[in-house]
C-alpha positions as CSV (number, residue, x, y, z in Angstrom):
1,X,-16.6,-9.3,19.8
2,X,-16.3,-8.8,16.1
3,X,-16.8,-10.3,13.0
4,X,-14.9,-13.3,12.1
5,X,-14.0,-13.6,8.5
6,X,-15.8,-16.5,7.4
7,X,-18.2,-16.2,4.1
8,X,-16.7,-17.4,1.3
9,X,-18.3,-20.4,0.3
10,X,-16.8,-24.0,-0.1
11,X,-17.2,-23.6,-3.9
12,X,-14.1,-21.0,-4.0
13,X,-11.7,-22.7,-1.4
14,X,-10.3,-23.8,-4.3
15,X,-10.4,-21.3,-6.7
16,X,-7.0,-19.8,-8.7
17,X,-6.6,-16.1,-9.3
18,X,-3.7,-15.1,-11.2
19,X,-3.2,-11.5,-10.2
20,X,-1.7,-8.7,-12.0
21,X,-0.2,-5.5,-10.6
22,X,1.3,-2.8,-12.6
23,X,0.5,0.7,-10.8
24,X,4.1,2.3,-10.3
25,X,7.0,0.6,-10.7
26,X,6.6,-3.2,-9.5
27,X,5.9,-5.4,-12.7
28,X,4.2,-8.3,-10.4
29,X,2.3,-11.5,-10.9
30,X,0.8,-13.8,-8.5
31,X,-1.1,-17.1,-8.1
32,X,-3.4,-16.8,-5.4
33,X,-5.6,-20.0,-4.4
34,X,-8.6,-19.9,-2.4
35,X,-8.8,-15.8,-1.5
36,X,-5.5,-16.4,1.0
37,X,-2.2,-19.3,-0.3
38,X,-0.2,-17.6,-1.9
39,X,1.2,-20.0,-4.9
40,X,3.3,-17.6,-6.7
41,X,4.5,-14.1,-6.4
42,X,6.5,-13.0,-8.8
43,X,8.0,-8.9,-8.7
44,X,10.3,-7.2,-10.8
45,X,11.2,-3.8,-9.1
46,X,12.9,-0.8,-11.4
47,X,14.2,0.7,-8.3
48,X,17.7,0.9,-9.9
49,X,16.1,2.7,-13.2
50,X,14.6,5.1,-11.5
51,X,17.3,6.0,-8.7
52,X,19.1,8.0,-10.8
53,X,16.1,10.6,-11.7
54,X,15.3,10.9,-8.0
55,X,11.7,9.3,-8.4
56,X,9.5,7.2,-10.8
57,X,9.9,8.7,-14.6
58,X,6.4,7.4,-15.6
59,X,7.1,6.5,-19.5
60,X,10.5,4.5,-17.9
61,X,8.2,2.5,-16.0
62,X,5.5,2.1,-18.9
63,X,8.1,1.2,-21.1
64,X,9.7,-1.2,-18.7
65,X,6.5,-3.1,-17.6
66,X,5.9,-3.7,-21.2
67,X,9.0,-5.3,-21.0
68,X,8.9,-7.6,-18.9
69,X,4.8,-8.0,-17.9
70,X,4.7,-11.2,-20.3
71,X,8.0,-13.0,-18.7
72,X,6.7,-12.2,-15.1
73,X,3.2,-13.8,-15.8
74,X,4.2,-16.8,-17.2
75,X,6.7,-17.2,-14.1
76,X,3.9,-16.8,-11.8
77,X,1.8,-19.6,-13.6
78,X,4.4,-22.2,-13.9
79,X,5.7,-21.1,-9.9
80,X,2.2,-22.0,-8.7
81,X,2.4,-25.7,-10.2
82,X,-0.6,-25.0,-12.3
83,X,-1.1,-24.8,-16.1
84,X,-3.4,-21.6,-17.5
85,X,-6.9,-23.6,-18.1
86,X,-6.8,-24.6,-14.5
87,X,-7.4,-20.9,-13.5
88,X,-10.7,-19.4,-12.1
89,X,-9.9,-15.8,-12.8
90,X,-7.8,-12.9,-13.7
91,X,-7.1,-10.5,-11.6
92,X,-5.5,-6.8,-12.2
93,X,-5.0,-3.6,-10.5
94,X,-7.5,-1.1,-12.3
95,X,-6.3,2.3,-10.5
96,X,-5.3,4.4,-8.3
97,X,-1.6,4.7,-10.7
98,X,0.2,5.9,-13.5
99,X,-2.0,5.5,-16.0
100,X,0.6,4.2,-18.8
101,X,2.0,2.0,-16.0
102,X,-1.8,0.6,-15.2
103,X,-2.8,0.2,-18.9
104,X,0.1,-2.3,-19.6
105,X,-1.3,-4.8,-16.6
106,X,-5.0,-4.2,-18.2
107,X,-4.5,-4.8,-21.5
108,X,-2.2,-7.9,-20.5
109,X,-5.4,-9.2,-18.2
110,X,-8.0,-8.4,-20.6
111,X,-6.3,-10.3,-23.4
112,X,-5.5,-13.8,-20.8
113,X,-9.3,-13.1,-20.2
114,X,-10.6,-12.9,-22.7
115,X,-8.4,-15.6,-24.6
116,X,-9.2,-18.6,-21.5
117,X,-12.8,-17.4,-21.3
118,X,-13.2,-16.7,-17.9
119,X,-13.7,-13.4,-15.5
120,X,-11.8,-9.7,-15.0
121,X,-11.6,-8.5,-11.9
122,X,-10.8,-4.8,-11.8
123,X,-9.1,-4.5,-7.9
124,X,-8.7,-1.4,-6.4
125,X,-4.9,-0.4,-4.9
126,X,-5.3,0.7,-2.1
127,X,-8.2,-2.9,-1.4
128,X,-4.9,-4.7,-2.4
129,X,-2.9,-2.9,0.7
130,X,-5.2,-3.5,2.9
131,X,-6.2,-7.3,2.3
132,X,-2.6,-8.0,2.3
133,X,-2.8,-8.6,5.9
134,X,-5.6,-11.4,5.4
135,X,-2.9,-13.5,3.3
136,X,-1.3,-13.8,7.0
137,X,-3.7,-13.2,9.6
138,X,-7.5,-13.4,10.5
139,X,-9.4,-10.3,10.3
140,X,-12.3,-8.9,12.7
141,X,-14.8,-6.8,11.3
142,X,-15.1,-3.7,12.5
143,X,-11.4,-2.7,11.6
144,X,-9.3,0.5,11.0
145,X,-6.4,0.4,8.1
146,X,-3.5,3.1,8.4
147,X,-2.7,3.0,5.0
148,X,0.8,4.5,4.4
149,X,2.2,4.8,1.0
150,X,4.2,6.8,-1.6
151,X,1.2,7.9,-2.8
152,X,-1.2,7.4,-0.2
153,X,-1.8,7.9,3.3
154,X,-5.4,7.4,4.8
155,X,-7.5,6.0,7.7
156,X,-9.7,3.2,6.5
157,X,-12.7,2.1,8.5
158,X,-13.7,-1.5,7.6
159,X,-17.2,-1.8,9.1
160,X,-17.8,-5.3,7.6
161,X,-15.7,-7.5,4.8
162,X,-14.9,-5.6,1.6
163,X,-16.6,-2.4,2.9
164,X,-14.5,0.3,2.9
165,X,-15.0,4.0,4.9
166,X,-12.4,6.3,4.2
167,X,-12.2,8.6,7.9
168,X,-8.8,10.5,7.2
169,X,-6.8,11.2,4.4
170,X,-3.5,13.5,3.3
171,X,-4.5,17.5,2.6
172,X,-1.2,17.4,0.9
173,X,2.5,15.0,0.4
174,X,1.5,11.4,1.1
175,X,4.0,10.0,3.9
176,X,6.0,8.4,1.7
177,X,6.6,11.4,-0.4
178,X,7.6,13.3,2.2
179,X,10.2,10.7,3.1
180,X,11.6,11.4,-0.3
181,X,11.4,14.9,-0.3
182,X,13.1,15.1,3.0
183,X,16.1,11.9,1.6
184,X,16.2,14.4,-1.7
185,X,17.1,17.9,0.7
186,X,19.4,15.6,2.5
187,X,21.0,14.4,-0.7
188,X,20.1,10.8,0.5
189,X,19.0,8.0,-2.8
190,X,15.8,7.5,-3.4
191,X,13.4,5.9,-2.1
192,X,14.3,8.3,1.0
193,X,12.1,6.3,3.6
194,X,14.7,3.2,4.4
195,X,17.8,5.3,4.7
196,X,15.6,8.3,6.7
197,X,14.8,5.2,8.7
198,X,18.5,3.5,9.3
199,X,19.7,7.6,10.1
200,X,16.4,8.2,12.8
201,X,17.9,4.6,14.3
202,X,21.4,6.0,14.7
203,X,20.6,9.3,16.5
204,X,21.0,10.2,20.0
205,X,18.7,13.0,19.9
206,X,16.2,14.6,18.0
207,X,16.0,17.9,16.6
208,X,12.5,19.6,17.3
209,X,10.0,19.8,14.6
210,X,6.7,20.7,14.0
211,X,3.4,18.4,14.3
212,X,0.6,19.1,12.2
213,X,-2.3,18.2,14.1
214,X,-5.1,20.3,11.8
215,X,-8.9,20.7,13.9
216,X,-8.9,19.1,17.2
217,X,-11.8,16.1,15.3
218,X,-9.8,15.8,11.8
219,X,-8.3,12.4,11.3
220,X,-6.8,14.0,8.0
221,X,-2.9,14.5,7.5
222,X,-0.7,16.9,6.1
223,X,3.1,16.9,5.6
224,X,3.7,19.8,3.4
225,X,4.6,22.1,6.6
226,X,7.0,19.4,8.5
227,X,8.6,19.1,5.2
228,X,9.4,22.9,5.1
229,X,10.1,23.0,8.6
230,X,13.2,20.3,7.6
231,X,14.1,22.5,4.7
232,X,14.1,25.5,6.7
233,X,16.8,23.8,9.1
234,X,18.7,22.2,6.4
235,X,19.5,25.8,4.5
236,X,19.7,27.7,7.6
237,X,22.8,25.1,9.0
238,X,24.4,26.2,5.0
239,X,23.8,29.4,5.0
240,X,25.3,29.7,8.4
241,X,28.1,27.0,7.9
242,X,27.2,25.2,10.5
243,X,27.6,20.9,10.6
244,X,24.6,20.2,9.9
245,X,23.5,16.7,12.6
246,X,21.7,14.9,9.9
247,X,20.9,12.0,11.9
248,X,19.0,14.2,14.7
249,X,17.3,16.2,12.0
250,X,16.0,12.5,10.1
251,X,14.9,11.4,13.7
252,X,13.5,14.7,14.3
253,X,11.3,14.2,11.3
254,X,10.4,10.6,11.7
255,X,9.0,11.0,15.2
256,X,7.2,13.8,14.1
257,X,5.4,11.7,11.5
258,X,4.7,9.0,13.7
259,X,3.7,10.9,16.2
260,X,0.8,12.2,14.5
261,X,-0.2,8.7,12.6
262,X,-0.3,6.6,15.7
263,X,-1.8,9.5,17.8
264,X,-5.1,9.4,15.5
265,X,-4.9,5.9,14.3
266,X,-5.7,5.0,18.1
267,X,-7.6,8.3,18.6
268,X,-9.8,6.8,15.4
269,X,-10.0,2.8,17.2
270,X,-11.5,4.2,20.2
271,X,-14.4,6.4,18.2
272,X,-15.3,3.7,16.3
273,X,-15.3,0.9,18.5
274,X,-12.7,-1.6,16.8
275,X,-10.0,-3.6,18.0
276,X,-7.8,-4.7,15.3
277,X,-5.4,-1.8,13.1
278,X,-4.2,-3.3,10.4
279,X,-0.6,-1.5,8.9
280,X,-0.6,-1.3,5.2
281,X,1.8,0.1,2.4
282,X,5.0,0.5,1.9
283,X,6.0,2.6,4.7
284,X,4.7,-0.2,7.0
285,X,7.9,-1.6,6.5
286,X,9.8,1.4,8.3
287,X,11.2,0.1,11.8
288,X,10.4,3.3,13.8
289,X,6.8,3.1,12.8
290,X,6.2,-0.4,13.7
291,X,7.8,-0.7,16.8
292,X,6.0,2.2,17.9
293,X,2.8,1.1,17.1
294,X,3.5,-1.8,18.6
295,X,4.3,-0.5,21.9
296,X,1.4,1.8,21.9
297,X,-1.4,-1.2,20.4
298,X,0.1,-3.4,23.3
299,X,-0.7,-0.4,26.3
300,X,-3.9,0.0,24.3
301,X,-4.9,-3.8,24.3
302,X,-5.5,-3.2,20.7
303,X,-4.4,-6.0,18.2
304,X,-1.7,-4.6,15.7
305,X,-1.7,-6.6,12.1
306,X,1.0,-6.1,9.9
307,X,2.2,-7.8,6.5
308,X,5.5,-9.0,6.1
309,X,7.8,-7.2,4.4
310,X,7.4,-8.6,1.2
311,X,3.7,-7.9,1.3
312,X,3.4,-4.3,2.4
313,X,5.7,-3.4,-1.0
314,X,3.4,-3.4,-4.6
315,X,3.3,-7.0,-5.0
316,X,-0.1,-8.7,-7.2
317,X,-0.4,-11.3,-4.6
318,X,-2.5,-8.7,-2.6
319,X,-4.2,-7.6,-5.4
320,X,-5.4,-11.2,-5.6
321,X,-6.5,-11.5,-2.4
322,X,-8.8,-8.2,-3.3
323,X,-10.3,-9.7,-5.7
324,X,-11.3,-12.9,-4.1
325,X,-14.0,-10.0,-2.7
326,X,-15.8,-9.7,-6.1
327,X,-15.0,-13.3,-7.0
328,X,-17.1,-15.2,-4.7
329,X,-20.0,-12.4,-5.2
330,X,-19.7,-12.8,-8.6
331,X,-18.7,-9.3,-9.2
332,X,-17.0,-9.2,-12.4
333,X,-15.5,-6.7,-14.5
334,X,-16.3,-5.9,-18.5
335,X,-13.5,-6.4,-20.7
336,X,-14.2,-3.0,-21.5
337,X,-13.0,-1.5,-18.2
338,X,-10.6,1.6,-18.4
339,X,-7.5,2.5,-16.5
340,X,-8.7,4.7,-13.5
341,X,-6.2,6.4,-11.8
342,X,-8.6,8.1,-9.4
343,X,-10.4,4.9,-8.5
344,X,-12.5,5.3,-5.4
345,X,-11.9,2.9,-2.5
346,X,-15.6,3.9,-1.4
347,X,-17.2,3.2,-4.5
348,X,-15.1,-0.4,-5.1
349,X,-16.6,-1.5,-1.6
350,X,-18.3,-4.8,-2.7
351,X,-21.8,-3.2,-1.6
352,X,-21.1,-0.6,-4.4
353,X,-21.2,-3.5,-6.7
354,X,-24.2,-5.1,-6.2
């Protein structure tokens, strides 16, 4: 049996972090009580901003969380029914991001901070992702994270709480950037992953592709040569005049994909002896991805955790529940801290910090 998720003292249950998220495009603010109840969550996407361009235009979203960073934070305090002295903490996401986009959240934190007298906590991305799913479920140490992002896609071993082991990681496009490279060729708006999703649900067939498997004991990824391989089909269907079937060429992809996450996501449980996967990012919200996982965790006898909807999106409530790591360790951040947007998950483990 594992490790139940029990050691945070009494003296935090109820504790108040109000978490800050800025990384992309989500402006987001959160009250978080006691590591887990969620008070307040507060996001302002820029989806519609950036649709137009075909992807994020980082001094759009810069300028826009400027904007609106202020209106969402006071939102999220007065959501949560508390008043700013009640709180215990502040909370922001230090990196991995657009750096412009990341400075507006820190200098907002530093300045609550520094202004109510009470801690930073600099929370790592990717940490936020991942303890998403302990907002909504109980973890068991040993774990394994699929992380699968815009920008990130990675196997994350959890060997006990707040200790991260990254096993596998993209060589090249994260998944979600090949889901909008792939929407993009197909002239599909962006984000690509939803309506690549909704196309791969209304095929009949598939049309082959290629799986990158890289060396028989790799639990690394790469996307780069699916996404050619879709290219390659796309122009040759133009250059030929051929129709080209782009619902069986979107499920052709997406199985592809899956294919190779949920192949060594399991491949990785059984190596290193753990029985919960927990699903994190954005792409956890794809349909085809989950309900193959969950078939495949069910044969397996392997618990499958994944947030809702509104969690696996860039939200600060998850960057909150990060935090609550460092918070009842003590582990708190100088108000000198620097955006970082090649933070290491490794290094933020709460060991690293001791």
């Amino acid at each position: 049996m594992g490790q139940k998720h029990h050691t945070a003292s009494d003296a935090y249950e109820e504790s108040l972090i109000l978490a800050i998220e800025t990384s992309c495009d989500e402006t987001s603010a959160s009250v978080i009580r006691g590591g887990k109840h969620i008070l307040s969550n507060i996001v302002s996407s820029q989806i519609d901003v950036h649709e137009r361009f075909g992807g994020v235009v980082p001094e759009i979203a810069s300028r826009k969380h400027v904007e609106t960073i202020t209106v969402i934070m006071e939102q999220a305090v007065r959501q949560s029914g508390h008043k700013l002295d009640e709180l215990t903490a502040i909370a922001v996401t230090q990196g991995p991001g657009l750096v412009g986009a990341l400075l507006v959240g820190i200098v907002a934190a530093k300045s609550l901070a520094l202004a109510l007298d009470i801690p930073l906590i600099g929370t790592h991305h990717i940490a936020g992702h991942i303890y998403a799913n302990a907002l909504v479920h109980e973890l068991e140490y040993p774990c394994m994270a699929l992380v699968v992002s815009g920008g990130h896609t990675e196997l994350v071993l959890l060997e006990s709480e707040g200790e991260f082991r990254i096993i596998g990681r993209t060589r090249d496009d994260a998944v979600g950037e090949a889901y909008d490279k792939v929407a993009r060729a197909l002239r599909l708006p962006y984000p690509g992953g939803p309506h690549i999703d909704r196309l791969a649900g209304e095929a009949s067939e598939a049309i082959a592709l290629p799986r990158a498997w890289l060396e028989a004991d790799s639990y690394d990824f790469s996307f780069s040569g699916l996404k050619s391989a879709v290219l390659a089909v796309i122009n040759q269907a133009r250059m030929k005049g051929q129709e080209l079937d782009e619902a069986a060429l979107a499920r052709g992809f997406q199985e592809s994909v899956i294919d190779v996450l949920v192949t060594k996501a399991l491949r990785s449980l059984k190596q290193y002896g753990t029985k919960q996967l927990l699903l994190c990012g954005g792409v956890a919200a794809n349909r085809g991805l989950r309900a193959t996982l969950d078939s495949r965790c069910k044969e397996e006898g392997i618990q499958l955790l994944i947030p809702p909807g509104s969690l696996c999106t860039d939200n600060a409530a998850m960057i909150g529940a990060a935090a609550y790591l460092k918070l009842t360790r003590g582990q708190f951040t100088e108000l000198d801290m620097r955006a970082d947007p090649g933070l290491s998950l490794e290094e933020w483990s709460i060991s690293a910090g001791v």
